[in-house]
C-alpha positions in Angstrom: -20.3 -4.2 25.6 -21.1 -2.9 21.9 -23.5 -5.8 21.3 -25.3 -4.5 24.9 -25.1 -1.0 22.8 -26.8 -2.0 19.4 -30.5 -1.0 20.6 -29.3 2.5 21.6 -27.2 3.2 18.8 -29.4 1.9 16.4 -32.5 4.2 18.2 -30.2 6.9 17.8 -28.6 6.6 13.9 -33.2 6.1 13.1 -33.1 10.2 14.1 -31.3 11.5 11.8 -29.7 13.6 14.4 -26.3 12.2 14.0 -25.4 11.9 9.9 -21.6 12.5 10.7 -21.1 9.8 13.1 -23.9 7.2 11.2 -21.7 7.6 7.7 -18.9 6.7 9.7 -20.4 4.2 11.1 -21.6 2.9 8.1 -18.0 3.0 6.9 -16.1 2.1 9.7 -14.1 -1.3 9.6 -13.7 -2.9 12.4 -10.5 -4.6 13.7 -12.6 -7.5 14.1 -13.4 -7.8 10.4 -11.8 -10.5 8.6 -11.5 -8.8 5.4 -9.6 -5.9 7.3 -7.7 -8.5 9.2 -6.4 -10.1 5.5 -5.9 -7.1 4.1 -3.5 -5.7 7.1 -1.8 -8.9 7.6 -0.7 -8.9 3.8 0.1 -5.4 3.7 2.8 -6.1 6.7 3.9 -9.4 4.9 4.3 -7.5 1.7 6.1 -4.6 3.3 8.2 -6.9 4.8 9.1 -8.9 1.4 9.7 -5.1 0.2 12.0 -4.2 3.1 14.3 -7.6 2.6 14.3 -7.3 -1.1 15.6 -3.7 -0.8 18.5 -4.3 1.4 19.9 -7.4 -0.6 20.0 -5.1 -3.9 
């Protein structure tokens, strides 16, 4: 569906009529970023670490 989108949206951010919504589009991650997906993944793996290592002391 967003890729059916991209003409519209892109139509629309080339107005100017929208700045809020085209700066946070701009810097938006998506879930289906791979960087984001890293990022989050070792966040909960690190958390995790954190957790165990604080109940064991």
């Amino acid at each position: 569906m967003r890729v059916g989108l991209a003409p519209q949206m892109r139509w629309l951010m080339a107005t100017g009529r929208y700045p809020v919504l085209e700066r946070h589009l701009v810097e938006a991650r998506r879930k289906d970023d791979p960087q984001w997906q890293f990022e989050l993944g070792l966040d909960c793996v690190l958390d995790g670490i954190a957790a165990r290592l604080a109940k064991s002391c």
